[in-house]
GUSELUM-222821 format. One record per residue (C-alpha): residue in three letters; residue number from 1; x, y, z. Coordinates in Angstrom, 1 decimal, padded with zeros to 4 digits. Example, Ala and Ser with C-alpha at 12.3 -4.5 7.8 and 13.67 -1.06 7.14 Angstrom:
<rs>
resn  resi  px  py  pz
ALA  1  012.3  -004.5  007.8
SER  2  013.7  -001.1  007.1
</rs>
This chain:
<rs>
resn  resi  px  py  pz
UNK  1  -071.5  049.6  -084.9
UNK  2  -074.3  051.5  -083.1
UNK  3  -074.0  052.6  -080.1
UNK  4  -076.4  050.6  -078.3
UNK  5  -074.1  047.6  -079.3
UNK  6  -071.1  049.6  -078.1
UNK  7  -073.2  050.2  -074.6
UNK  8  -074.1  046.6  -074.3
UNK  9  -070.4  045.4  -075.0
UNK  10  -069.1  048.3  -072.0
UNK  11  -071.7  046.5  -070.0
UNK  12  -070.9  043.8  -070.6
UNK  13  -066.9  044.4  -069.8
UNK  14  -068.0  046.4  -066.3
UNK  15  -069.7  043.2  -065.1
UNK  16  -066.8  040.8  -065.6
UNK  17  -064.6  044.1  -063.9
UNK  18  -066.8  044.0  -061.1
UNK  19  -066.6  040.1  -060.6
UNK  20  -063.0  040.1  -060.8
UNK  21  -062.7  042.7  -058.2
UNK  22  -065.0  041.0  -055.9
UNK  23  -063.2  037.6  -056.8
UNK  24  -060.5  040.0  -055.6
UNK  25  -061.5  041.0  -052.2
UNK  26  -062.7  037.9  -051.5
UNK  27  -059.1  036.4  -052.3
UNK  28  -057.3  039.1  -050.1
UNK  29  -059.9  038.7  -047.2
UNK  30  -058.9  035.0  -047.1
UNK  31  -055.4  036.3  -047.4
UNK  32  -055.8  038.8  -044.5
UNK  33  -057.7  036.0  -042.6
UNK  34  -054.9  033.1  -043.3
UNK  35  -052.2  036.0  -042.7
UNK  36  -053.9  036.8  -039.2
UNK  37  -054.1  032.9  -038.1
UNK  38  -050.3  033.1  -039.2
UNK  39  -049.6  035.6  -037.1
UNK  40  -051.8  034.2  -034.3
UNK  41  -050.2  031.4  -034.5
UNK  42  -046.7  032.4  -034.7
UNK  43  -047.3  035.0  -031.8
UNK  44  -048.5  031.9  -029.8
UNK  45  -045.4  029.7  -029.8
UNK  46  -043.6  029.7  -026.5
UNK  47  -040.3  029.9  -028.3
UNK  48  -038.8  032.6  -029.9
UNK  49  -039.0  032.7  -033.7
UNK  50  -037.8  034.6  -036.3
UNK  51  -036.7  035.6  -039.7
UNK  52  -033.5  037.2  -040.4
UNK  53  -031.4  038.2  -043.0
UNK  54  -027.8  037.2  -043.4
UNK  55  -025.6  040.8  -044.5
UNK  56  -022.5  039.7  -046.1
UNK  57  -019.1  041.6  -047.0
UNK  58  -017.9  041.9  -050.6
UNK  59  -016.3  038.2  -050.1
UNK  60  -019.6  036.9  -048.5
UNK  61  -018.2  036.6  -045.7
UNK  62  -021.3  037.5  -042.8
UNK  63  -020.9  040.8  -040.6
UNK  64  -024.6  041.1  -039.4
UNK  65  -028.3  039.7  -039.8
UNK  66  -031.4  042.1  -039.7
UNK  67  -034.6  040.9  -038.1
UNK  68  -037.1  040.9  -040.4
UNK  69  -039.5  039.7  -038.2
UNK  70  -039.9  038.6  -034.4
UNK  71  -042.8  037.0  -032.8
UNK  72  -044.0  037.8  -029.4
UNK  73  -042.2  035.4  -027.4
UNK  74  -039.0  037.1  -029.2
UNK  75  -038.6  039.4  -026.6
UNK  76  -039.1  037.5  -023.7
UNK  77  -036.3  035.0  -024.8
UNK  78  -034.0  038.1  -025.3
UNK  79  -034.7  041.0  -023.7
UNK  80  -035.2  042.9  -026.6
UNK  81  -038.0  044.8  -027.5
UNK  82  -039.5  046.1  -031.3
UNK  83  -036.3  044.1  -033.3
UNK  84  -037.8  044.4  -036.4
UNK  85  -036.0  046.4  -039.7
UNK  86  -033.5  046.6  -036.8
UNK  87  -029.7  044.7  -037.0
UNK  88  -028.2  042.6  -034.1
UNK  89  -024.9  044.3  -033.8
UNK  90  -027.1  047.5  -033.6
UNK  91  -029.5  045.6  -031.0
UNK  92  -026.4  044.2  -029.3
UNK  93  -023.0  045.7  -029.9
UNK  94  -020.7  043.1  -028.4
UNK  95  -022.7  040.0  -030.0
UNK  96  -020.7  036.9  -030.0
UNK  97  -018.6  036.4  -033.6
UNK  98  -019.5  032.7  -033.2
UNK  99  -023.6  033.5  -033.8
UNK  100  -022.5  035.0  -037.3
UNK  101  -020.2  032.3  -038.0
UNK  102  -022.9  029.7  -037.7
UNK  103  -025.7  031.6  -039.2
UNK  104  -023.6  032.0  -042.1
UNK  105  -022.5  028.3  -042.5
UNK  106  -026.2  027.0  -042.7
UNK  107  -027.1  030.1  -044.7
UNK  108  -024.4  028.2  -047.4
UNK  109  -024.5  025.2  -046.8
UNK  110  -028.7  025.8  -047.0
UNK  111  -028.8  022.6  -044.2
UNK  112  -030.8  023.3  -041.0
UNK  113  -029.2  022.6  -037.8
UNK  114  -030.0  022.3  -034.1
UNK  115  -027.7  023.4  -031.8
UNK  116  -026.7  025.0  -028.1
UNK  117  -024.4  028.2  -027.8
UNK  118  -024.4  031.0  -025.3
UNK  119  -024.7  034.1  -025.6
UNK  120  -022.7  036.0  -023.1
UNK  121  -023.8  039.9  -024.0
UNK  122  -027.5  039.0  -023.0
UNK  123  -026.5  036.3  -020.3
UNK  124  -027.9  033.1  -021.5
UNK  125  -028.0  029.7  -023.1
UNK  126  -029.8  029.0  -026.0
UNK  127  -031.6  025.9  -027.9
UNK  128  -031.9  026.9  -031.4
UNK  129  -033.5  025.0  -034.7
UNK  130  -032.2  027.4  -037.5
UNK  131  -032.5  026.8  -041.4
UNK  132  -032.6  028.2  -044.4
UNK  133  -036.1  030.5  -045.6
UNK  134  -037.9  031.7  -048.6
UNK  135  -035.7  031.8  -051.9
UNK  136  -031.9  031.1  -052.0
UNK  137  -031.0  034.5  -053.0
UNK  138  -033.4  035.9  -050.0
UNK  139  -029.9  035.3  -047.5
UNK  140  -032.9  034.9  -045.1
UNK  141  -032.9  032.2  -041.7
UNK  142  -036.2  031.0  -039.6
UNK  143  -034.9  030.8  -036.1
UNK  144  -036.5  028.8  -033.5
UNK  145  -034.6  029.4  -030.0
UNK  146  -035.7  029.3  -026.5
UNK  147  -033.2  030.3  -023.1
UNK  148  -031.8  027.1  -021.4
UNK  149  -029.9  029.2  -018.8
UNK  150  -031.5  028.1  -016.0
UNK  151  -031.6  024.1  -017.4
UNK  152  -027.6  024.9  -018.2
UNK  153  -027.1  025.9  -015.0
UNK  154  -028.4  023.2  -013.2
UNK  155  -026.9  020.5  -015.4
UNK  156  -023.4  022.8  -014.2
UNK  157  -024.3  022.0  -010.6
UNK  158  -025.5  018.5  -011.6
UNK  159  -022.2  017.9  -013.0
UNK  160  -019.9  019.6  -009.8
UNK  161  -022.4  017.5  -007.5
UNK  162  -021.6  014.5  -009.7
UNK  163  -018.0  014.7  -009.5
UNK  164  -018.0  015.5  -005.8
UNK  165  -019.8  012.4  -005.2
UNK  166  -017.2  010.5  -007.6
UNK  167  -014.4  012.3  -005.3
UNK  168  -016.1  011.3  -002.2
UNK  169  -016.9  008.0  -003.7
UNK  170  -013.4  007.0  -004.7
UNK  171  -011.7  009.0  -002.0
UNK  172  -014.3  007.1  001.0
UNK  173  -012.5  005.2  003.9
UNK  174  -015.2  002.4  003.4
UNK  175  -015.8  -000.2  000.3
UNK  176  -018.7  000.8  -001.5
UNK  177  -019.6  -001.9  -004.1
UNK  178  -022.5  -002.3  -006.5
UNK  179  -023.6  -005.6  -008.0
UNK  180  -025.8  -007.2  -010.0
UNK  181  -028.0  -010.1  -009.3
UNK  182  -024.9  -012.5  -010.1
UNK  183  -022.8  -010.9  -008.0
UNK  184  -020.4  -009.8  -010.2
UNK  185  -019.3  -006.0  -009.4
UNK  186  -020.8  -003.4  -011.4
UNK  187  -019.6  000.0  -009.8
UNK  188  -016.6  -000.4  -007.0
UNK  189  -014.3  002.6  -005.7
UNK  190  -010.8  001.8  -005.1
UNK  191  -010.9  000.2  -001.6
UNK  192  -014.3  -002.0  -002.7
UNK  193  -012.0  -003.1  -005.7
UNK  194  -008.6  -003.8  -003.8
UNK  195  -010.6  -005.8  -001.3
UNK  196  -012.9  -007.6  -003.9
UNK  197  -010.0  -009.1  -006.2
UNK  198  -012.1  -011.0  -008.1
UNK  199  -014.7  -008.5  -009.3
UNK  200  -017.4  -010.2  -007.7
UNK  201  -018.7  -010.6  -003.8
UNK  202  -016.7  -013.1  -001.7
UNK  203  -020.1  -014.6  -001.1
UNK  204  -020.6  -016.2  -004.5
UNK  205  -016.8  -016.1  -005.4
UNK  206  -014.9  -017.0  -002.0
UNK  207  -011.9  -019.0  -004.1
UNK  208  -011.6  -015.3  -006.0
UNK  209  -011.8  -013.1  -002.9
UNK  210  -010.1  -015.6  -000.1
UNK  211  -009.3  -014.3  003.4
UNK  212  -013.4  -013.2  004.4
UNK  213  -014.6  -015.0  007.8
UNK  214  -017.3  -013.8  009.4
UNK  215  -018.1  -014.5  012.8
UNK  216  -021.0  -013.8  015.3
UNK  217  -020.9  -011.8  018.7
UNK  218  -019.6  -014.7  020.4
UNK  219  -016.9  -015.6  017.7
UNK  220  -018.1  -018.7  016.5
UNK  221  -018.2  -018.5  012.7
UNK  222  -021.1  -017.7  010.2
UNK  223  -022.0  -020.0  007.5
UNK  224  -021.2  -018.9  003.9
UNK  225  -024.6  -019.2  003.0
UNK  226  -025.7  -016.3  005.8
UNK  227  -023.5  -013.9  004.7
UNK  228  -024.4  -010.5  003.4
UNK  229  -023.8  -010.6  -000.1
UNK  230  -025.9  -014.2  -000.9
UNK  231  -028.4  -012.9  001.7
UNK  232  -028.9  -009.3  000.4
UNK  233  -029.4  -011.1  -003.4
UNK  234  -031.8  -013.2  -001.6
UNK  235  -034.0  -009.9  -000.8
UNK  236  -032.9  -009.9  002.8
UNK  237  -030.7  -006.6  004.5
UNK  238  -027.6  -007.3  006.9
UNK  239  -027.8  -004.0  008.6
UNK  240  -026.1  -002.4  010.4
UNK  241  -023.6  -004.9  009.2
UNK  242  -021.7  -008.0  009.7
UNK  243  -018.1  -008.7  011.6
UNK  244  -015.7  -010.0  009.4
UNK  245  -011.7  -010.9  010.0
UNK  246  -010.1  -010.2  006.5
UNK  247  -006.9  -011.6  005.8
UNK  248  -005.0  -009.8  003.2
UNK  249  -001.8  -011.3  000.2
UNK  250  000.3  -010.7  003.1
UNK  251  -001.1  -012.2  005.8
UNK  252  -001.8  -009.6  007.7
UNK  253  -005.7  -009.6  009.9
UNK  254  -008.0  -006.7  009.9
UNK  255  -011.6  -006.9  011.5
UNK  256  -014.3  -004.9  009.4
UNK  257  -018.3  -005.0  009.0
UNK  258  -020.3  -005.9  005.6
UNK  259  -023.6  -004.3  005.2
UNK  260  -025.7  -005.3  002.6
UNK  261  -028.8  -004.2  001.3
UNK  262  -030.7  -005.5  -001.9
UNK  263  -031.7  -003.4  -004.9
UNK  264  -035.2  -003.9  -006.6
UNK  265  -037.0  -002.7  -010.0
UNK  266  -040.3  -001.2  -010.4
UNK  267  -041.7  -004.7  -009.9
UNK  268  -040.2  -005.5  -007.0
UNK  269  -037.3  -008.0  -008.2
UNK  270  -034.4  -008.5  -006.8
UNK  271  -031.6  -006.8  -009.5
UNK  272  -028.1  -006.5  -007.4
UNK  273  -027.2  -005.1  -004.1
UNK  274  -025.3  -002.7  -002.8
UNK  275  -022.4  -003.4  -000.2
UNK  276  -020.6  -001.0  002.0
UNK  277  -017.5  -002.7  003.7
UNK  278  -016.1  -000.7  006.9
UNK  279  -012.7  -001.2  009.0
UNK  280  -013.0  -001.3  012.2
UNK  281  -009.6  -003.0  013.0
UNK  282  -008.8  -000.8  015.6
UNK  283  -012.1  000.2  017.0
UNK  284  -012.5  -003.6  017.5
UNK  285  -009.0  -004.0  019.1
UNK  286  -010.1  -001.4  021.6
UNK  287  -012.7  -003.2  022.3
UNK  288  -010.7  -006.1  023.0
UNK  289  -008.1  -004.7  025.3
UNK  290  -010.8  -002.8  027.2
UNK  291  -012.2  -006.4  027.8
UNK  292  -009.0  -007.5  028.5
UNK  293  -008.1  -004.2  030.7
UNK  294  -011.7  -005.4  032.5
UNK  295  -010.5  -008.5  033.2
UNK  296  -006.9  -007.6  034.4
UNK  297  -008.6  -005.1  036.6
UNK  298  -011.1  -008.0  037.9
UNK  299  -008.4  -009.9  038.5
UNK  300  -006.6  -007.1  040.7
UNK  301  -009.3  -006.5  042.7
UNK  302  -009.3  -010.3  043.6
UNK  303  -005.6  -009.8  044.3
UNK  304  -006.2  -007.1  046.3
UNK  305  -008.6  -008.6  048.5
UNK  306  -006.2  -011.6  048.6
UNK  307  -003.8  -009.6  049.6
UNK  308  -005.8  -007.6  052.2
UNK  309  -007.1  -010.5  053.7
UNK  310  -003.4  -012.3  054.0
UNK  311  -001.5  -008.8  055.2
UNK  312  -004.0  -008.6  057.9
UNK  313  -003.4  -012.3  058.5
UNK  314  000.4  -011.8  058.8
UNK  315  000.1  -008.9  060.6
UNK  316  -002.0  -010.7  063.3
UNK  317  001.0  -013.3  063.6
UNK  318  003.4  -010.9  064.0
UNK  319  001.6  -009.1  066.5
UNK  320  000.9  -011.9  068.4
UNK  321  004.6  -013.2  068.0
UNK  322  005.8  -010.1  069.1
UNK  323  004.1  -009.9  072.2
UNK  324  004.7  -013.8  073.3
UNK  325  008.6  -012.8  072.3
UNK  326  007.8  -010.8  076.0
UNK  327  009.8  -007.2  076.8
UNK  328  008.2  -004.2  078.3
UNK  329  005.6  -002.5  076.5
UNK  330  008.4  -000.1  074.6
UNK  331  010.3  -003.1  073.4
UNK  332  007.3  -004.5  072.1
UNK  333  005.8  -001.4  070.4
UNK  334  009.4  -000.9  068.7
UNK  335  009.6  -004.4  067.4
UNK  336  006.5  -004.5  066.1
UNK  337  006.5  -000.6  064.7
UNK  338  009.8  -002.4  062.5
UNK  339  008.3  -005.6  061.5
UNK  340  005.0  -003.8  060.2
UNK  341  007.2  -001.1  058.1
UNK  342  008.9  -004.5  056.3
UNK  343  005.8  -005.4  055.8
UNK  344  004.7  -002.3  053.8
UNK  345  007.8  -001.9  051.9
UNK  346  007.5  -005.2  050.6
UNK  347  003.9  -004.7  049.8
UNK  348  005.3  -001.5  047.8
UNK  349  007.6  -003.7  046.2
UNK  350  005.5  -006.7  044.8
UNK  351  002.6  -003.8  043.9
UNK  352  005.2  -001.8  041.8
UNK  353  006.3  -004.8  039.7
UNK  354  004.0  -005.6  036.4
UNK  355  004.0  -009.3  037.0
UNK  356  003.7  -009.0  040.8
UNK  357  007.3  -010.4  041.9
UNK  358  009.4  -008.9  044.2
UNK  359  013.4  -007.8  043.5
UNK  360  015.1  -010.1  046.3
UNK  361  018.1  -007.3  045.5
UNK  362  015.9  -004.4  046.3
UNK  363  013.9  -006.1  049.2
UNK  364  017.3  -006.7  050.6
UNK  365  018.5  -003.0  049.8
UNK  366  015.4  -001.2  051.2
UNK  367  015.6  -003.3  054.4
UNK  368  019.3  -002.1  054.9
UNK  369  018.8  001.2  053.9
UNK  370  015.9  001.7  056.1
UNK  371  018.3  001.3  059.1
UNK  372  020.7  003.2  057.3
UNK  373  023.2  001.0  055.6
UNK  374  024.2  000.9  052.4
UNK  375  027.0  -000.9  050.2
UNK  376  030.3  -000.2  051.6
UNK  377  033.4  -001.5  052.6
UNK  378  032.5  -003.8  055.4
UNK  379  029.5  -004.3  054.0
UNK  380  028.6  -006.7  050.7
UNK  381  025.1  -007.3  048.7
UNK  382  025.4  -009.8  045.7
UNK  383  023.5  -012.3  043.7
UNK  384  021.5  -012.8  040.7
UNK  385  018.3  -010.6  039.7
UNK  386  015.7  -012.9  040.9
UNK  387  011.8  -012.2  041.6
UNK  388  010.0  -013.5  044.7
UNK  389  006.2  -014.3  044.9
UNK  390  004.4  -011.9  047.5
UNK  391  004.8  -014.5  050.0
UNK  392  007.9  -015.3  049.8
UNK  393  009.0  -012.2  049.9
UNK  394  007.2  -011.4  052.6
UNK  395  008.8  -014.0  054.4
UNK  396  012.7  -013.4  053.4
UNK  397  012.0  -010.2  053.8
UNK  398  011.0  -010.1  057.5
UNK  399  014.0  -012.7  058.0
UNK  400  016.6  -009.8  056.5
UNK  401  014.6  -007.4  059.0
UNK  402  015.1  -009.6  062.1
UNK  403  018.6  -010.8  061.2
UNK  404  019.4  -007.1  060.5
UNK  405  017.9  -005.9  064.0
UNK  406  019.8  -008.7  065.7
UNK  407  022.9  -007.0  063.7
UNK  408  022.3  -003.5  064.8
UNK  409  022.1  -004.6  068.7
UNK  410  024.6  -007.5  068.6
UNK  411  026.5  -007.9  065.6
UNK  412  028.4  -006.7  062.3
UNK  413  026.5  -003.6  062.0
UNK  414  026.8  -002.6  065.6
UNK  415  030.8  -003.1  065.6
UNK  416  033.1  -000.5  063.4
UNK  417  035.3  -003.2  062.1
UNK  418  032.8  -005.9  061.5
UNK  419  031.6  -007.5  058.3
UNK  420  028.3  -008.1  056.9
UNK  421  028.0  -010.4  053.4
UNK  422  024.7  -011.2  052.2
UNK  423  024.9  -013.3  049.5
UNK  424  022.5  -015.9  047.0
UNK  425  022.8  -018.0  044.4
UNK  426  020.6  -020.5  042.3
UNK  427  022.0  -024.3  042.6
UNK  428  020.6  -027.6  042.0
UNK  429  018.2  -028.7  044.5
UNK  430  019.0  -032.3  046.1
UNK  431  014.8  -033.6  045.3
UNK  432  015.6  -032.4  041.5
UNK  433  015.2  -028.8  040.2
UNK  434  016.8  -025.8  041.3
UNK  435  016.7  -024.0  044.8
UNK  436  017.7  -020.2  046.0
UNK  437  020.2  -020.2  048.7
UNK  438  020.7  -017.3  050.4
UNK  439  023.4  -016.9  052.9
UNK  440  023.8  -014.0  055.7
UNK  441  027.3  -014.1  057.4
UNK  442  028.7  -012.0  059.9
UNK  443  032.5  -011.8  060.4
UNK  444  034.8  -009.6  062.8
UNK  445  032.3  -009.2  065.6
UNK  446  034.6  -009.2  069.2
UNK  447  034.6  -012.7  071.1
UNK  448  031.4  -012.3  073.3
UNK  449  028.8  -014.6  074.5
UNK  450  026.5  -013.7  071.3
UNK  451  023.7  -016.8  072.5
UNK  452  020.4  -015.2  073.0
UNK  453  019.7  -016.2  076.4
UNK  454  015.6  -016.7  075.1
UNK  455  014.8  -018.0  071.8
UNK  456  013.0  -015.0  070.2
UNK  457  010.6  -013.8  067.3
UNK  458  013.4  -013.8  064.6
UNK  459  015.1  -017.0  065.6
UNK  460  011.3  -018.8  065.6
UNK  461  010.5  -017.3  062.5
UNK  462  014.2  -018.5  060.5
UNK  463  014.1  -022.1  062.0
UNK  464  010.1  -023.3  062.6
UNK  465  007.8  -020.7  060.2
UNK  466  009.8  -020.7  057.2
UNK  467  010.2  -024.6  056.5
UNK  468  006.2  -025.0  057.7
UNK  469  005.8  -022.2  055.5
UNK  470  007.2  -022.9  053.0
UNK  471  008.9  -025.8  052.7
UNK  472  012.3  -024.0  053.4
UNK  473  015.2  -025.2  054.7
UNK  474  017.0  -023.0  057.2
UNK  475  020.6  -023.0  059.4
UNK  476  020.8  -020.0  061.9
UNK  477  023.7  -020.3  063.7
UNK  478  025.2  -018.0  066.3
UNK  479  029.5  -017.8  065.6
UNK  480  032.2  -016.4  067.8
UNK  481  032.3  -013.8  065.0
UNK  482  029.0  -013.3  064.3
UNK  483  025.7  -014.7  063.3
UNK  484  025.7  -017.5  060.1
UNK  485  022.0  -017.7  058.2
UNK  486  021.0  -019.9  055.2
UNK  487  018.1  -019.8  053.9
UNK  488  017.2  -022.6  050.6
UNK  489  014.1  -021.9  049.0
UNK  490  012.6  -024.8  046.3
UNK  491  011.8  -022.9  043.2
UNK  492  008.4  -025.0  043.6
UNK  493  006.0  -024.7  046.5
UNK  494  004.6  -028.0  048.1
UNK  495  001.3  -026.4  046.8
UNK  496  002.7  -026.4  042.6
UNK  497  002.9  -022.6  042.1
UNK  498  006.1  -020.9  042.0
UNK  499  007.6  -019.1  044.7
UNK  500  011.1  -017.3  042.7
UNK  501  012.0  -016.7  039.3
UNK  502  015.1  -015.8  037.6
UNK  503  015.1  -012.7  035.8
</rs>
């Protein structure tokens, strides 16, 4: 061979050489360029991402992984800065056992999974994609992972603020029910379900759920067809609510409100409604003793002015009795001063009672006592308890006072060994019914001419006002031993209202 040939042929061989290598560069400048996009692109992602390598014992069992590599959003997911070559018990010595665990799993299982763990040595939560990477003898893992903390930690305070409101919910004195468009109970706490038998408003099931009246501010009843439940499924509100008397298994009444409201879908539709039921048994009863406390009061203040008008009334009689009775000015003045004091302890009397009757025992008592007599041996109080209207007592009453002055001056209570018995019973009437009799006798007083030599205010009173009066009939008679009284009182006035009850 000649050595031009041998040239040629080396030529030849450094042409080819120098094609390959450019063939070369121009392979690893792709490379470099499709390795750089890589990278760009796996520095870009917002998670973190990585490649690690699963170290195993001698029973590949896992004790560590080594980052192999980290993109940039590595370190803002963990804290951790320049991982790489780098082993995550060296990174982070008191890393969870469970991390390892479930690396190694997928590692031999070789399936991917997705998952959420914490990870308490770097206080967070984590989302992670991991699965298997390169060759199976590699032991590597790509892990995709991002921090949930913050999502965790509000789905935490989701979950207490869910079950506070399930608390409160259940635990609400009021029925809170939710429905659907049919009625029928979707959602109910305890009292909504205990008052709603049926499982469905008493509106559209009032066989299921008896006992529901509703009534308006007057009383009258509602129709069913304007209640709260049909009304609200109608698209209509009953806010703040509607009165209803419930009646429960046992019988027993309770007043409450219904409020209804419906509930619409993006469209506007009419889907269910939502019904809160409230008791308001005993604000309502207030209510209706207050009216009735109103009306009592109303009612006293008539009374009152009644009774004004008629003590000032009597008064004026007595006065003017008094005076045409005749005496000096002292006599006058004292009779009167007594009969005016009856009149105010009977007053005190009748205004101390709860229905307004007077005790004919303690009218008698307080007239005695206020002369001051009591029960003892010459004297005797008896009877049955029985109640006298104001008027009556009134009456009586000033006829004990004037048969008790007339006593003091002339009679058993003047003398030491005199008697006094005042006495009443109830006994059949001779027109039908039932009359008080009431009998005032004197015994013991000494044989003197006991006549009044004028007829006065007392004997006027006993024998001409009290049958005018009140339809009485009376016997006053003056005895050798004393004065004799009877007094028989219909338990009917001539005008129809009772004058005396038995108590």
């Amino acid at each position: 061979m000649s050595d031009d040939g041998e040239i040629s042929r080396l030529t030849a061989r450094l042409t080819l050489a120098e094609a390959d290598l450019g063939d070369a560069r121009a392979r690893l400048a792709a490379a470099e360029r499709s390795e750089a996009r890589y990278r760009a692109l796996f520095d870009a992602i917002d998670d973190a991402l990585c490649i690690i390598e699963i170290i195993e014992d001698g029973a590949g069992a896992p004790l560590d992984y080594r980052f192999l590599q980290a993109n940039a959003a590595f370190e803002r997911q963990t804290g951790i800065s320049q991982p790489v070559g780098r082993t995550a018990r060296e990174l982070v010595p008191d890393h969870e056992q469970h991390w390892f665990d479930t690396f190694g799993r997928i590692l031999r299982t070789g399936t991917a999974e997705r998952f959420e763990d914490r990870a308490d040595a770097l206080g967070r939560w984590y989302e992670v994609f991991a699965t298997p990477f390169g060759d199976p003898g590699d032991r590597q893992l790509a892990v995709l992972f991002r921090d949930v903390l913050e999502r965790k930690q509000t789905q935490t305070q989701l979950a207490q603020k869910a079950q506070q409101l399930a608390a409160i919910f259940e635990t609400a004195p009021v029925g809170i029910a939710l429905s659907d468009a049919a009625g029928t109970l979707i959602l109910a706490n305890a009292e909504a379900q205990r008052l709603f038998v049926s499982g469905r408003l008493p509106s559209v099931d009032p066989v299921g759920n008896p006992g529901w009246k509703a009534v308006d501010q007057d009383g009258s009843p509602v129709a069913t067809a304007d209640y709260p439940g049909i009304r609200a499924l109608q698209g209509f509100s009953t806010l703040p609510g509607m009165e209803f008397i419930h009646t429960d298994a046992q019988g027993g009444e309770r007043w409450t409100t219904v409020a209804c409201v419906p509930l619409r879908d993006g469209e506007g539709s009419v889907t269910g409604a939502v019904t809160v039921v409230n008791d308001i048994d005993e604000l309502k009863r207030s209510q209706q003793a207050l009216r009735a406390s109103e009306r009592r009061l109303q009612r006293l203040l008539i009374e009152l002015q009644y009774r004004a008008r008629n003590i000032l009334a009597v008064t004026r009689a007595v006065f003017s009795r008094t005076v045409e009775a005749g005496g000096d000015m002292d006599s006058i003045a004292e009779h009167f001063r007594g009969r005016l004091d009856h009149l105010a302890r009977t007053q005190i009397s009748a205004a101390l009672s709860p229905d307004g009757l007077a005790d004919l025992e303690d009218l008698v008592r307080e007239e005695l006592l206020s002369v001051g007599v009591a029960d003892c041996e010459n004297v005797s109080i008896a009877g049955p308890a029985v109640g006298l209207s104001e008027r009556l007592a009134e009456a009586i009453g000033l006829a004990i006072h004037e048969l008790t002055t007339n006593a003091l001056k002339f009679g058993a209570l003047r003398f030491p060994g005199a008697r006094l018995q005042i006495e009443w019973s109830i006994n059949p009437a001779d027109c039908g019914g039932f009359s008080l009799d009431l009998a005032w006798s004197e015994q013991g007083v000494p044989a003197i001419d006991c006549t009044p030599a004028r007829r006065g205010f007392g004997s006027g009173l006993i024998e001409d006002a009290l049958p005018y009066r009140l339809g009485m009939k009376t016997s006053l008679q003056f005895r050798a031993g004393g004065v004799y009284c009877l007094l028989s009182v219909p338990a009917v006035a001539s005008a129809g209202t009772a004058t005396w009850k038995e108590m």
